[in-house]
C-alpha positions in Angstrom: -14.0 24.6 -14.7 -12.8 20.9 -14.4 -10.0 20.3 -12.4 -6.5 18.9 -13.7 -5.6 15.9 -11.8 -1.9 16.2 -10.3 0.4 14.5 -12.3 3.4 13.0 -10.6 6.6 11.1 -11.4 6.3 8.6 -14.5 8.5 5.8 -12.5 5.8 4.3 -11.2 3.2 4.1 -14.7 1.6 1.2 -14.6 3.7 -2.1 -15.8 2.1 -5.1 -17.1 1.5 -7.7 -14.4 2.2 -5.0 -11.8 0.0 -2.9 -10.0 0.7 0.3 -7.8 -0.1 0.0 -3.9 -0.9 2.8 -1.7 0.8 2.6 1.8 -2.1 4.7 3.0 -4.5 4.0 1.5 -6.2 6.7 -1.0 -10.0 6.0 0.9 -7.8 7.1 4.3 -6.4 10.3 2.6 -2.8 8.8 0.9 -2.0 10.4 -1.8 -0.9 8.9 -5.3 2.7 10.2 -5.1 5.8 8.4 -5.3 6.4 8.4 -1.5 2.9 6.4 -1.0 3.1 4.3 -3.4 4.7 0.9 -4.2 4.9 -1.4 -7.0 3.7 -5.0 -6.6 3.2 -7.9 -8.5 -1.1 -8.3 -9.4 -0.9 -11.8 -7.0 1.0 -10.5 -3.9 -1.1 -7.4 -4.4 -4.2 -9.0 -3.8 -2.8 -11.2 -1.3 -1.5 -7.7 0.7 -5.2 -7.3 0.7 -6.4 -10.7 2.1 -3.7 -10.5 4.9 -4.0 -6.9 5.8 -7.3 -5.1 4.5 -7.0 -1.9 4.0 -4.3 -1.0 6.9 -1.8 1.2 6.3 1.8 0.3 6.8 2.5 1.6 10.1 -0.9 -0.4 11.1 1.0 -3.5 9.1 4.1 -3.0 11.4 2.3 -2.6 14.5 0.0 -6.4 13.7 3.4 -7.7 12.8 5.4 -6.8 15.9 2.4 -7.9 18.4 2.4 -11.1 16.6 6.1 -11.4 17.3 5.7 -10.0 20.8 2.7 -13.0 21.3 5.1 -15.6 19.7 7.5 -14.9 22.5 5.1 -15.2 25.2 4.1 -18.5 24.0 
């Protein structure tokens, strides 16, 4: 028996030049519902991904204040 695949809210369906982001990502168990995702532009997209792998946001936050935190030391 083949399983359905969840379906959730249409607000996020894929818009042209756009592309959905998880904020966990789905290879670290985020789901693709609304609350995980966020729509982004193709370019800062792949940038996202050349800044901060595949980190989710909380991880982002952490990188971000540490850097802030080391700027401050300097």
């Amino acid at each position: 028996m083949k399983r359905k695949k969840k379906q959730y809210s249409k607000k996020l369906k894929r818009a042209k030049g756009q592309n959905k982001h998880h904020l966990t990502p789905r290879s670290r168990g985020g789901l693709s519902k609304p609350s995980n995702l966020l729509r982004l532009d193709i370019e800062k997209h792949d940038c996202w991904h050349k800044i901060f792998g595949n980190r989710t946001l909380d991880e982002v936050i952490r990188v971000l204040q540490r850097l802030k935190e080391v700027k401050h030391e300097m």
